[in-house]
N, CA, C and O atoms as a Maestro MAE file, in Angstrom:
{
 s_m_m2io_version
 :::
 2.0.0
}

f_m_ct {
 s_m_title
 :::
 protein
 m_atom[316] {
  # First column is atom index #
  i_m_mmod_type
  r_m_x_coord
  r_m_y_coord
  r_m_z_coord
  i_m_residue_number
  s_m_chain_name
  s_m_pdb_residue_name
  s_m_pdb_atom_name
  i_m_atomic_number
  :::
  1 25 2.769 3.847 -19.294 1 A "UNK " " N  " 7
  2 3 3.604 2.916 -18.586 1 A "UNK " " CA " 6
  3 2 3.180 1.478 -18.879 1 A "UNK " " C  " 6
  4 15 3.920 0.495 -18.895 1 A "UNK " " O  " 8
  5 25 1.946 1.517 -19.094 2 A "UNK " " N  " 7
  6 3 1.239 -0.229 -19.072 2 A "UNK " " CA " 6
  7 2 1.893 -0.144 -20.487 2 A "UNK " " C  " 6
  8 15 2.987 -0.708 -20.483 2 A "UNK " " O  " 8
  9 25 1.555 0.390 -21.696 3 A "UNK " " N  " 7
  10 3 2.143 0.159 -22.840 3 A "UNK " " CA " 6
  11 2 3.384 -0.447 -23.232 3 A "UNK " " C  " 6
  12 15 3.641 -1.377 -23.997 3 A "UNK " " O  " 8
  13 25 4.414 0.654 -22.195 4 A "UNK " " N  " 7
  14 3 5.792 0.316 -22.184 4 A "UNK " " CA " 6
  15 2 5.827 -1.289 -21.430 4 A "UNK " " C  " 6
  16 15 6.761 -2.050 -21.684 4 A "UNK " " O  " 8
  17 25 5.330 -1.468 -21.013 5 A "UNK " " N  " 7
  18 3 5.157 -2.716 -19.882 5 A "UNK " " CA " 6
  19 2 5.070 -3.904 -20.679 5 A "UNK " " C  " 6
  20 15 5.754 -4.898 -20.435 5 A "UNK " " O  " 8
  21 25 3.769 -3.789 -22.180 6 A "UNK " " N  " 7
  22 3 3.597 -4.811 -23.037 6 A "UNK " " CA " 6
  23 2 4.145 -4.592 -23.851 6 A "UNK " " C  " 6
  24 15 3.661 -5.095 -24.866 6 A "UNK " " O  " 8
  25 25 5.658 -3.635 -24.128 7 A "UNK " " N  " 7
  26 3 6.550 -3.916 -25.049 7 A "UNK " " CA " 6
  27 2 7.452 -4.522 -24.924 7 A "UNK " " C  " 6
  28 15 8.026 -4.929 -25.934 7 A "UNK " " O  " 8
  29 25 8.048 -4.894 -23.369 8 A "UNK " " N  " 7
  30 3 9.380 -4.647 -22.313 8 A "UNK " " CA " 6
  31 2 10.219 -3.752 -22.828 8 A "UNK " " C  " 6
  32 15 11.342 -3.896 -23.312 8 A "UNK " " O  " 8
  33 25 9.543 -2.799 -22.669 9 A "UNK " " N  " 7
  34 3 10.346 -1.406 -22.521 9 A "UNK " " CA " 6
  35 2 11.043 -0.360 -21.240 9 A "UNK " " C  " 6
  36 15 11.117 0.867 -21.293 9 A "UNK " " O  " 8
  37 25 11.433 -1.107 -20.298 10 A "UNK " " N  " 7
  38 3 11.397 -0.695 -19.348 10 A "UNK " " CA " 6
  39 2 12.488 0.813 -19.045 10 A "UNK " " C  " 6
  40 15 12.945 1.162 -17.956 10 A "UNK " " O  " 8
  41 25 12.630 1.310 -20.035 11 A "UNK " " N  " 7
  42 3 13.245 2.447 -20.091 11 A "UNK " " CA " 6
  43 2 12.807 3.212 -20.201 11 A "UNK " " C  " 6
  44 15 13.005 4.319 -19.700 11 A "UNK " " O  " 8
  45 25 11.523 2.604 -21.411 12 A "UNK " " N  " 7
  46 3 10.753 4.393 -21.780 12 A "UNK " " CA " 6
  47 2 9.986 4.528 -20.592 12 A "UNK " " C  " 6
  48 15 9.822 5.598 -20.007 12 A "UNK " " O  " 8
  49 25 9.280 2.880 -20.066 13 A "UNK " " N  " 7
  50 3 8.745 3.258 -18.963 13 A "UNK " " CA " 6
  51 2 9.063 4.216 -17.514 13 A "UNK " " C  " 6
  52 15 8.389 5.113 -17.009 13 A "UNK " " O  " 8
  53 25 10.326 3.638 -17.111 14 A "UNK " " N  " 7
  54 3 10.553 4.840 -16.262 14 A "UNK " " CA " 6
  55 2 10.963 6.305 -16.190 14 A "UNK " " C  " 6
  56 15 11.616 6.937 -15.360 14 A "UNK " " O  " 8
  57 25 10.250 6.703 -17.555 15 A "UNK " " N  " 7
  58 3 10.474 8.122 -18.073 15 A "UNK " " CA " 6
  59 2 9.221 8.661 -17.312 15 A "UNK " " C  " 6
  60 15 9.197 9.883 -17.166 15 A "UNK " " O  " 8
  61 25 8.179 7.946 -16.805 16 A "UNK " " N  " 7
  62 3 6.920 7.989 -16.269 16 A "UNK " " CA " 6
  63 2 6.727 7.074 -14.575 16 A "UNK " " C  " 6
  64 15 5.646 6.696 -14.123 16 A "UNK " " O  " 8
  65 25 7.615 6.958 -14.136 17 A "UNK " " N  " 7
  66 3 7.061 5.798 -13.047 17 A "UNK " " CA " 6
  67 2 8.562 6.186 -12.034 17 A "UNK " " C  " 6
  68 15 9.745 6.394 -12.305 17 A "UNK " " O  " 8
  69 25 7.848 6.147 -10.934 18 A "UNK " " N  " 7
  70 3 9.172 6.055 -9.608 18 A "UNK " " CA " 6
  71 2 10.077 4.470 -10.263 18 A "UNK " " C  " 6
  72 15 9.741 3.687 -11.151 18 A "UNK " " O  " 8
  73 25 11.028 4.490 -9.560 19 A "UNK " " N  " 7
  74 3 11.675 3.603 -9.662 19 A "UNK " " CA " 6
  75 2 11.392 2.102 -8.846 19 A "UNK " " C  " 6
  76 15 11.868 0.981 -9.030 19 A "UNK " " O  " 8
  77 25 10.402 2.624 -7.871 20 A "UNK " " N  " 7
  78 3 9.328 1.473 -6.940 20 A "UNK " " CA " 6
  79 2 8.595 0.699 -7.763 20 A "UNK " " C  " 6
  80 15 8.814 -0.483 -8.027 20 A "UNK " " O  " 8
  81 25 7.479 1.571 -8.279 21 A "UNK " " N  " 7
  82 3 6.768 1.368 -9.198 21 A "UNK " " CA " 6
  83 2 7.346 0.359 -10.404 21 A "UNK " " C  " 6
  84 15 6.814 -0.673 -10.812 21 A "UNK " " O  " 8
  85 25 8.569 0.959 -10.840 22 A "UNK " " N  " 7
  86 3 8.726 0.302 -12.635 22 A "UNK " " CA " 6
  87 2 9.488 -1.537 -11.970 22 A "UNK " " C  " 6
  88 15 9.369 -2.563 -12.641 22 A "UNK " " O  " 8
  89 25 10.224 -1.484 -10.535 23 A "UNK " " N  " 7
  90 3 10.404 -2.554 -10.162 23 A "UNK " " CA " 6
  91 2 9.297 -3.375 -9.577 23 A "UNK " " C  " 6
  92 15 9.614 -4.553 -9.411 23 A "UNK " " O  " 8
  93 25 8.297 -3.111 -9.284 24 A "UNK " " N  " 7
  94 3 6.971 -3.370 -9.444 24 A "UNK " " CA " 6
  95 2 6.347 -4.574 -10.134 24 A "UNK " " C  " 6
  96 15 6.190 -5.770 -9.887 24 A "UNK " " O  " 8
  97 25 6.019 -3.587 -11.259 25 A "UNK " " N  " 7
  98 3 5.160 -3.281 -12.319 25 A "UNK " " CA " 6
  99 2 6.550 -4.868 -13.192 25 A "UNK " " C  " 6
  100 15 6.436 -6.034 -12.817 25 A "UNK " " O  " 8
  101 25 7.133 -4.642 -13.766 26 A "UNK " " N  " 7
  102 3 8.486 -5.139 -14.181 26 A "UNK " " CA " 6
  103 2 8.589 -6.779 -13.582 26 A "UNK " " C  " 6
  104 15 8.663 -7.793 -14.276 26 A "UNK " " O  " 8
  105 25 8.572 -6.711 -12.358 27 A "UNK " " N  " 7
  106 3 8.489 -8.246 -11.362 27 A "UNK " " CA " 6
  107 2 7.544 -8.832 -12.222 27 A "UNK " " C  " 6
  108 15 7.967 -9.951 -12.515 27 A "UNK " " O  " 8
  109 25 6.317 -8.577 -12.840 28 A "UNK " " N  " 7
  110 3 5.357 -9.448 -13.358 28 A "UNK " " CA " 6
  111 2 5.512 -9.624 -14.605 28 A "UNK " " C  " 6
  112 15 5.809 -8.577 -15.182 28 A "UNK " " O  " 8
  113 25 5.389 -11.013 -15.622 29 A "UNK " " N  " 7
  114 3 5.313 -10.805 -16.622 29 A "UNK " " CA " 6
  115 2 4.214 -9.896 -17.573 29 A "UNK " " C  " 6
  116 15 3.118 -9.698 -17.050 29 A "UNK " " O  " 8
  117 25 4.346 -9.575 -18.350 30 A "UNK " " N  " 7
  118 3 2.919 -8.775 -19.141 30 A "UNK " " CA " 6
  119 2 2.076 -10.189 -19.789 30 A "UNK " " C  " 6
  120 15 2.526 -11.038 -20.559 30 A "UNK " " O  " 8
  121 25 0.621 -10.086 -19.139 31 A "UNK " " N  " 7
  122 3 -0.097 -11.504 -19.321 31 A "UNK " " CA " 6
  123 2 -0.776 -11.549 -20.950 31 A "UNK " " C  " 6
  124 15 -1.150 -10.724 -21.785 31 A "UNK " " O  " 8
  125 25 -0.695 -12.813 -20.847 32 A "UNK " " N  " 7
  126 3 -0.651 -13.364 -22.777 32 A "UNK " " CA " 6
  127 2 -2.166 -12.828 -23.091 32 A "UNK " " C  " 6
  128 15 -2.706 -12.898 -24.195 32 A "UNK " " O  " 8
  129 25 -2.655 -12.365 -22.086 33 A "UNK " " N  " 7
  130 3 -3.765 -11.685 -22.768 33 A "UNK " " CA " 6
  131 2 -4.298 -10.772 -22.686 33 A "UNK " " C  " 6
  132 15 -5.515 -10.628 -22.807 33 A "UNK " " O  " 8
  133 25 -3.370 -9.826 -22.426 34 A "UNK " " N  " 7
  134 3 -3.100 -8.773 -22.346 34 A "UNK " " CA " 6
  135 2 -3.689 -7.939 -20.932 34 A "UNK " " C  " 6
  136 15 -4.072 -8.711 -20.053 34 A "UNK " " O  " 8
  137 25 -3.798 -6.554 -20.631 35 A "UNK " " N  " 7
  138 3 -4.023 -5.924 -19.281 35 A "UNK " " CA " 6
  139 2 -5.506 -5.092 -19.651 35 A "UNK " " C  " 6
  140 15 -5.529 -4.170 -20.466 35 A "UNK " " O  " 8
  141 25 -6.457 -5.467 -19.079 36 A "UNK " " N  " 7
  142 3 -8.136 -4.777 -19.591 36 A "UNK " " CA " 6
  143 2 -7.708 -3.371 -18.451 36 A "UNK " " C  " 6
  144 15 -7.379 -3.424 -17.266 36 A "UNK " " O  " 8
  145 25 -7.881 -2.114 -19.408 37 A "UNK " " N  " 7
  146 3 -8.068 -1.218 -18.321 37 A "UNK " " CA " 6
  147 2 -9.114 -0.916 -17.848 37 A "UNK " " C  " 6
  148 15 -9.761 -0.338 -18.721 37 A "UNK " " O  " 8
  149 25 -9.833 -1.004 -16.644 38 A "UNK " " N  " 7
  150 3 -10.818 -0.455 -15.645 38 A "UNK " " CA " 6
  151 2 -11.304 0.568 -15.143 38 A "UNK " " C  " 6
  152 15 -12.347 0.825 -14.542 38 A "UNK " " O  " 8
  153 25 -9.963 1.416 -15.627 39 A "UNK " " N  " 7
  154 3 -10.175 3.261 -15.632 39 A "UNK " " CA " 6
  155 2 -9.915 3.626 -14.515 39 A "UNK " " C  " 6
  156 15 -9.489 2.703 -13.821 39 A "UNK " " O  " 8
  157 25 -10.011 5.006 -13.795 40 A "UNK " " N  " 7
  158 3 -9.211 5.764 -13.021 40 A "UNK " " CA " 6
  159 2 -10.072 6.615 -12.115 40 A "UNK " " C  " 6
  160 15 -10.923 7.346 -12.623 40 A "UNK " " O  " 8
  161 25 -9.893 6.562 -10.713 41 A "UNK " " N  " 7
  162 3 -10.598 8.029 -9.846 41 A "UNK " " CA " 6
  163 2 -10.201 9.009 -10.163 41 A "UNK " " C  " 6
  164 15 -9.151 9.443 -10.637 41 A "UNK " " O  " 8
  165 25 -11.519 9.524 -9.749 42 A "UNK " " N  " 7
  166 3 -11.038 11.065 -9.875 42 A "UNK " " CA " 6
  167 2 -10.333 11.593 -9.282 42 A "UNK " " C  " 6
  168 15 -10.295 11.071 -8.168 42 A "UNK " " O  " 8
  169 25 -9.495 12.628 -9.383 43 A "UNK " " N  " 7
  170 3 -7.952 13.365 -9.295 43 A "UNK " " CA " 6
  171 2 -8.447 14.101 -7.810 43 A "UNK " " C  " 6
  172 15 -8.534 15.319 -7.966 43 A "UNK " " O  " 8
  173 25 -8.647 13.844 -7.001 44 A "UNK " " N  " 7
  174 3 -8.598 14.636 -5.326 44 A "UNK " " CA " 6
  175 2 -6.972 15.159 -5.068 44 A "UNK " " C  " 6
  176 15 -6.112 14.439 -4.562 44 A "UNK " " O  " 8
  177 25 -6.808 16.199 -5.408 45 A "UNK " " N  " 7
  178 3 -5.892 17.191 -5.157 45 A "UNK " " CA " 6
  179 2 -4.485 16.623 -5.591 45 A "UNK " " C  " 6
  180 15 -3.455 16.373 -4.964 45 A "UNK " " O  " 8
  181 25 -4.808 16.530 -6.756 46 A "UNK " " N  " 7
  182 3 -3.403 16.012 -7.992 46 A "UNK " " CA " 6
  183 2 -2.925 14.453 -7.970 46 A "UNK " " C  " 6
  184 15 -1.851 14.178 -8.506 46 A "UNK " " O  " 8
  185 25 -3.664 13.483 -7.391 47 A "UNK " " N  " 7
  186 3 -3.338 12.211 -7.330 47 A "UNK " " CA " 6
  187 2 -4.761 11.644 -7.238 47 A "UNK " " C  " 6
  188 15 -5.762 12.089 -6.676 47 A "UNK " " O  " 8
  189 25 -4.533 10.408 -8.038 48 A "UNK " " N  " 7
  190 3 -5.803 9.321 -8.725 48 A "UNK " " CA " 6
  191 2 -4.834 8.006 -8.506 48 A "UNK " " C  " 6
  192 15 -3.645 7.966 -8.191 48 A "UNK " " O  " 8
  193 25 -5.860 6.843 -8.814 49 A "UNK " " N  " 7
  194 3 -4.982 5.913 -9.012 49 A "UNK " " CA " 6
  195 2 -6.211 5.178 -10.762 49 A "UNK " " C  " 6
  196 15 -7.298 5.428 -11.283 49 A "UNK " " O  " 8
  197 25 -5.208 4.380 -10.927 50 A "UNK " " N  " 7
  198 3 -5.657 3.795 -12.842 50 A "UNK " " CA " 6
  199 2 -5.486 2.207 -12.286 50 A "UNK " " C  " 6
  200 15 -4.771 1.693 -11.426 50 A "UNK " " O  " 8
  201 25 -6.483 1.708 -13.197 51 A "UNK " " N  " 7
  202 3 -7.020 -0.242 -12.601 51 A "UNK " " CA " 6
  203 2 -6.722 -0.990 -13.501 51 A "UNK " " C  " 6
  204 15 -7.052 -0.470 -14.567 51 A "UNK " " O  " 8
  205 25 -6.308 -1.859 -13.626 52 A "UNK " " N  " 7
  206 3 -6.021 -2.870 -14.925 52 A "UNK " " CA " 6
  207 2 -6.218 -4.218 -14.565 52 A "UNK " " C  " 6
  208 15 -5.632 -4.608 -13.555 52 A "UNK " " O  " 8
  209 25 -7.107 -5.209 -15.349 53 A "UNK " " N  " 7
  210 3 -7.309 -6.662 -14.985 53 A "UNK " " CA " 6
  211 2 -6.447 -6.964 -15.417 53 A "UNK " " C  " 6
  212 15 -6.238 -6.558 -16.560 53 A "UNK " " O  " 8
  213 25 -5.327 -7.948 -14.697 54 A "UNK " " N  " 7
  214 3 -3.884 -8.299 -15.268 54 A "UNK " " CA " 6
  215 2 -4.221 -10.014 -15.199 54 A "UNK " " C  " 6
  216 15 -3.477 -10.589 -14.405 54 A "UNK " " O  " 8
  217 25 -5.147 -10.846 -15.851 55 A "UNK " " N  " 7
  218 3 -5.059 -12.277 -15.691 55 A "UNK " " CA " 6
  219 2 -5.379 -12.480 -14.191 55 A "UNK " " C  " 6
  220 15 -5.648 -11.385 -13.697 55 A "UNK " " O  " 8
  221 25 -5.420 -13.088 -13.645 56 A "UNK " " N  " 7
  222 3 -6.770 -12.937 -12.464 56 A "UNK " " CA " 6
  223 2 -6.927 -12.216 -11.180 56 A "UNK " " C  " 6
  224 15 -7.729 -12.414 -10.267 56 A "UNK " " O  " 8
  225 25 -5.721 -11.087 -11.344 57 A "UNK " " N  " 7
  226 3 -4.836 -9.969 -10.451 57 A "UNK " " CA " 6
  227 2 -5.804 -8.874 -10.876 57 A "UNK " " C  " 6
  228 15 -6.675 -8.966 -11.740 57 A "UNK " " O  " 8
  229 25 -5.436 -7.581 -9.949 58 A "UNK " " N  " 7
  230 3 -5.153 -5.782 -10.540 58 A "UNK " " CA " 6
  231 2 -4.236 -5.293 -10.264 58 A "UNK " " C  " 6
  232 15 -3.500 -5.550 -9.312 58 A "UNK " " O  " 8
  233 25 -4.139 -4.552 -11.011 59 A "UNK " " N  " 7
  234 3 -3.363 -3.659 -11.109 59 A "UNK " " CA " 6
  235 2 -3.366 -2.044 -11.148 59 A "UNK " " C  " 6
  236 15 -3.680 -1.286 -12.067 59 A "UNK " " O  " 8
  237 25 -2.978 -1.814 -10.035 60 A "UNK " " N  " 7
  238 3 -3.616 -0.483 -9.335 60 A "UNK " " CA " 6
  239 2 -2.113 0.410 -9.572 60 A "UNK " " C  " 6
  240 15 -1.013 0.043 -9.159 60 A "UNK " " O  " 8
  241 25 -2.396 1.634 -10.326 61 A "UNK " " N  " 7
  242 3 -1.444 2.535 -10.765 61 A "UNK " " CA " 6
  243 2 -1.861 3.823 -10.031 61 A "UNK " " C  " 6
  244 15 -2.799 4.548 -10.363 61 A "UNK " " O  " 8
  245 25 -0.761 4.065 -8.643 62 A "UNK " " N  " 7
  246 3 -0.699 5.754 -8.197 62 A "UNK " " CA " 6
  247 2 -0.345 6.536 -9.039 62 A "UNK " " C  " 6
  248 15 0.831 6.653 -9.383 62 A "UNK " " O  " 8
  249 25 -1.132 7.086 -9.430 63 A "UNK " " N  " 7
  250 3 -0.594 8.738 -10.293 63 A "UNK " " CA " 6
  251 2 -0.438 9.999 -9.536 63 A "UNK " " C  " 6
  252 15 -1.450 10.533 -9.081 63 A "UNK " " O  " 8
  253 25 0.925 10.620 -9.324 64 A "UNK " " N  " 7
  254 3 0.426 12.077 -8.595 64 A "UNK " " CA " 6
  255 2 1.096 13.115 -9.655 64 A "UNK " " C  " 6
  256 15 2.003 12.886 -10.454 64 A "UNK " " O  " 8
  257 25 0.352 14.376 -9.416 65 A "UNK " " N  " 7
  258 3 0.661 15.312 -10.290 65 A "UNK " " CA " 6
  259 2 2.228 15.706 -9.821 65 A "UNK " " C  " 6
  260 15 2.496 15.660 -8.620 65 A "UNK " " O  " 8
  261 25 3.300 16.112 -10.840 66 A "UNK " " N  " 7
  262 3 4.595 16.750 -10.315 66 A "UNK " " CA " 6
  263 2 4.162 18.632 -11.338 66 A "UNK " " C  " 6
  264 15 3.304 19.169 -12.037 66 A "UNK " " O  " 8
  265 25 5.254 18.831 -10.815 67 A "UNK " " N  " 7
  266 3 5.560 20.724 -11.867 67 A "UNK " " CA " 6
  267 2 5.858 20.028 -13.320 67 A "UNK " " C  " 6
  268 15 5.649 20.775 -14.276 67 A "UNK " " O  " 8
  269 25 6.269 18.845 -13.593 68 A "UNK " " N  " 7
  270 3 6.509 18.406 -14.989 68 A "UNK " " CA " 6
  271 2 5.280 17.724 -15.616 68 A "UNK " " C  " 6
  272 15 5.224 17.295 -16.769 68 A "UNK " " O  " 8
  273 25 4.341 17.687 -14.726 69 A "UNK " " N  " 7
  274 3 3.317 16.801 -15.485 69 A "UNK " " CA " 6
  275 2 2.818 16.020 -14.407 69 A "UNK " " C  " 6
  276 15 2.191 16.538 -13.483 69 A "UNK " " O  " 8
  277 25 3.160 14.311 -14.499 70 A "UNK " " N  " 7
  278 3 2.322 13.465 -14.200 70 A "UNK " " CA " 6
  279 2 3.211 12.577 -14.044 70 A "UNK " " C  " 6
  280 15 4.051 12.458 -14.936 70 A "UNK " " O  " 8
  281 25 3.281 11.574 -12.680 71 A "UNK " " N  " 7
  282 3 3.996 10.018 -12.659 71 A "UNK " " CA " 6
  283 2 3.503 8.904 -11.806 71 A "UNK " " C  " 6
  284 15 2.756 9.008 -10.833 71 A "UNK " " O  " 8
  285 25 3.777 8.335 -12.068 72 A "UNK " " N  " 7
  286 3 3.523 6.906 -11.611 72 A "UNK " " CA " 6
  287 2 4.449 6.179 -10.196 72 A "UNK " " C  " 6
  288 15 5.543 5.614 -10.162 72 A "UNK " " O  " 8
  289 25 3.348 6.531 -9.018 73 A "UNK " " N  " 7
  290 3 4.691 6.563 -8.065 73 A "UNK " " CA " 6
  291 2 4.098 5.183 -6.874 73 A "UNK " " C  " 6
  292 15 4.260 5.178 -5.654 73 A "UNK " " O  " 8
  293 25 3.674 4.534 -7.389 74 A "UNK " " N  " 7
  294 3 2.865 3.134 -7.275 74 A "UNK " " CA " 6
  295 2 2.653 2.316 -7.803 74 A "UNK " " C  " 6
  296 15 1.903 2.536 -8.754 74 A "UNK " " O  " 8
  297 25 3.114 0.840 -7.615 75 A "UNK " " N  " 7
  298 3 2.311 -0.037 -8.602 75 A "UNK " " CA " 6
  299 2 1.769 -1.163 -7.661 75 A "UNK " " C  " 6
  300 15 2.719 -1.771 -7.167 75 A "UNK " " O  " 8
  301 25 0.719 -1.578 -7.304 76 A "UNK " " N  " 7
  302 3 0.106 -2.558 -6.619 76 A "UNK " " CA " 6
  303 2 -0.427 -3.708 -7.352 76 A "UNK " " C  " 6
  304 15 -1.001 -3.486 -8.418 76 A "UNK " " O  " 8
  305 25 -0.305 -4.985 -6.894 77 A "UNK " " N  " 7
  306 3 -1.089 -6.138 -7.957 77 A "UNK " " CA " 6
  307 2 -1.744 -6.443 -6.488 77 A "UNK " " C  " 6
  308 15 -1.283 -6.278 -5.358 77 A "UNK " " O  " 8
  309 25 -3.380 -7.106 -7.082 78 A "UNK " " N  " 7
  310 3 -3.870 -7.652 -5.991 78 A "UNK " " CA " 6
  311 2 -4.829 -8.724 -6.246 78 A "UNK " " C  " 6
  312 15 -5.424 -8.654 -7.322 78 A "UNK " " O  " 8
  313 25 -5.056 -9.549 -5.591 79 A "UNK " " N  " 7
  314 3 -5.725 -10.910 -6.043 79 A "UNK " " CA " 6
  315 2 -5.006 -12.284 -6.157 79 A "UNK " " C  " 6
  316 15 -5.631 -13.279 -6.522 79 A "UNK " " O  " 8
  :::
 }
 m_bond[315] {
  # First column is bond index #
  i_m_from
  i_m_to
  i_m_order
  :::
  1 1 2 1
  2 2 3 1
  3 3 4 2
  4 3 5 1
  5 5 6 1
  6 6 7 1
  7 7 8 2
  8 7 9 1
  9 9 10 1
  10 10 11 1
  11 11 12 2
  12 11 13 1
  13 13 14 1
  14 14 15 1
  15 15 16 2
  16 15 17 1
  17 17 18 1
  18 18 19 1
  19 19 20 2
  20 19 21 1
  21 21 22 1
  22 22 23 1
  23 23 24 2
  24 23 25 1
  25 25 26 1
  26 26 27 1
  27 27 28 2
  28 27 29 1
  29 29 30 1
  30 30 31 1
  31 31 32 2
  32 31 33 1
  33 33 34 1
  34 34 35 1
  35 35 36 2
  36 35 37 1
  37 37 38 1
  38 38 39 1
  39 39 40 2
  40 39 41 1
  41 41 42 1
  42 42 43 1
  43 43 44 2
  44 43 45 1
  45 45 46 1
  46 46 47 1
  47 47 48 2
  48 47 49 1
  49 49 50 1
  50 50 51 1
  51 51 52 2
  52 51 53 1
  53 53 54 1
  54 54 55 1
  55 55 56 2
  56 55 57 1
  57 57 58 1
  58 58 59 1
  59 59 60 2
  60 59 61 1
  61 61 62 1
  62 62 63 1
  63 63 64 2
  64 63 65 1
  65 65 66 1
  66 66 67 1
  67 67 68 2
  68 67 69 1
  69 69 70 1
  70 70 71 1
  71 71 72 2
  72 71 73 1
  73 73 74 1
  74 74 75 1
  75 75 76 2
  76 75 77 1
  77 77 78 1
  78 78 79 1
  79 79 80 2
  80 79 81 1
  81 81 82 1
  82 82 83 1
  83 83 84 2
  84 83 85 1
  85 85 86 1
  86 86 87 1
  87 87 88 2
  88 87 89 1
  89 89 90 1
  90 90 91 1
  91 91 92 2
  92 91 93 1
  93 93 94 1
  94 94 95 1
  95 95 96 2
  96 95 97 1
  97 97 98 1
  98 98 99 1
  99 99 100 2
  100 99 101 1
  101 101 102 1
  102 102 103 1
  103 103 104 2
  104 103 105 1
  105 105 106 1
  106 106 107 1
  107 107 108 2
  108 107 109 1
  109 109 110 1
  110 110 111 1
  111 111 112 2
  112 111 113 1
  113 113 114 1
  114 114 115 1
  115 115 116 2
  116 115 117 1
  117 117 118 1
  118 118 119 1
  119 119 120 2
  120 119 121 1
  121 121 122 1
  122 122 123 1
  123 123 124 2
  124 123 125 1
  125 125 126 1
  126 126 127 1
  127 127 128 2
  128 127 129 1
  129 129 130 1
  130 130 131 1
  131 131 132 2
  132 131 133 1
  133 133 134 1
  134 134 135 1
  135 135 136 2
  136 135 137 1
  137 137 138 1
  138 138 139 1
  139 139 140 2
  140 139 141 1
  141 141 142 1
  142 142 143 1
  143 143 144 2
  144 143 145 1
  145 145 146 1
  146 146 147 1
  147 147 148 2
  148 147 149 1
  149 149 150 1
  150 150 151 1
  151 151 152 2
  152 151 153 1
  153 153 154 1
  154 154 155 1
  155 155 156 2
  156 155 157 1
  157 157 158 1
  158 158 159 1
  159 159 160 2
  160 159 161 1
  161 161 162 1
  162 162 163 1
  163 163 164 2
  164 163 165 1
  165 165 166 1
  166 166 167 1
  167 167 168 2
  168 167 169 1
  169 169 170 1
  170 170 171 1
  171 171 172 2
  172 171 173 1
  173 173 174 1
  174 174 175 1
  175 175 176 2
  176 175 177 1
  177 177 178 1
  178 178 179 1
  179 179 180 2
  180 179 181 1
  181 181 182 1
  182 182 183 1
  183 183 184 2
  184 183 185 1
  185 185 186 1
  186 186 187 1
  187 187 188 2
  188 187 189 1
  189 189 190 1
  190 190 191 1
  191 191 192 2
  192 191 193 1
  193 193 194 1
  194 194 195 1
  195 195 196 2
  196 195 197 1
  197 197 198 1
  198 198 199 1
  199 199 200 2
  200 199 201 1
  201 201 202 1
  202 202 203 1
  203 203 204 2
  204 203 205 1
  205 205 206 1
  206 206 207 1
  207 207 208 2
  208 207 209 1
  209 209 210 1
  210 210 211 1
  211 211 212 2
  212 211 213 1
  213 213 214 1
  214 214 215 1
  215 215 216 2
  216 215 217 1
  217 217 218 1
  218 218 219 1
  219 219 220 2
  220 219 221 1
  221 221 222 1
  222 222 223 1
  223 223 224 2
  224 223 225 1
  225 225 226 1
  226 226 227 1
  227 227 228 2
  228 227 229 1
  229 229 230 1
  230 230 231 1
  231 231 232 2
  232 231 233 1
  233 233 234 1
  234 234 235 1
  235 235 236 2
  236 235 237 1
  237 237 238 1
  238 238 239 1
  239 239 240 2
  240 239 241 1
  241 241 242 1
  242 242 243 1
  243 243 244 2
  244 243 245 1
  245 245 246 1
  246 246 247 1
  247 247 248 2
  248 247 249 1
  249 249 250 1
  250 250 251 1
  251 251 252 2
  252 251 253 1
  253 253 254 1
  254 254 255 1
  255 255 256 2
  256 255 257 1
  257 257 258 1
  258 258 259 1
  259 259 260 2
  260 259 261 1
  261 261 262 1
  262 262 263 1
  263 263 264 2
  264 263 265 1
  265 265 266 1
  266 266 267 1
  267 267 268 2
  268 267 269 1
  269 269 270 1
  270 270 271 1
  271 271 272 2
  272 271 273 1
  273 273 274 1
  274 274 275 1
  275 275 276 2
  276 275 277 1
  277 277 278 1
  278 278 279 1
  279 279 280 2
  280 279 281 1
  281 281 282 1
  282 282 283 1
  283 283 284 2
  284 283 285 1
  285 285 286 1
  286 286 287 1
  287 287 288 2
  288 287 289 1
  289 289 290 1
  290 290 291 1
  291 291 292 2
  292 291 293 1
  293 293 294 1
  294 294 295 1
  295 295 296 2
  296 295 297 1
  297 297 298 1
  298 298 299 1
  299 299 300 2
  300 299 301 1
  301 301 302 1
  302 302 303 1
  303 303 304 2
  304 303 305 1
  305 305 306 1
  306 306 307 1
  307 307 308 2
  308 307 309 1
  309 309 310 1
  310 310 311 1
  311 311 312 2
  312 311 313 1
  313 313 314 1
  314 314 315 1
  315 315 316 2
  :::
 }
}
């Protein structure tokens, strides 16, 4: 999703992300120097969340497990 994010791809992105989330995530520009990822908790019963330094923000990504896989049903900036 962050990928799709620094392409403005916001289509492929919400192939992966609630529709909360990609309006979110989307509201911010993708910063000129790009998003440092910070990495992810561990999965406590099919949901984690993923960290990204977004320029002097984070960016906190809910992941919960579905029967198809995996989505993105959160996007938080904070700072």
């Amino acid at each position: 999703m962050v990928d799709a994010w620094a392409a403005h791809k916001r289509a492929l992105a919400a192939s992966d992300a609630s529709p909360a989330a990609l309006a979110t995530l989307f509201a911010h520009p993708y910063p000129p120097g790009g998003a440092q990822y910070r990495g992810c908790s561990t999965p406590p019963a099919g949901s984690y969340a993923c960290v990204w330094r977004v320029g002097n923000q984070l960016l906190s990504l809910a992941v919960s497990s579905f029967a198809g896989g995996f989505g993105v049903t959160a996007a938080i900036f904070e700072g």
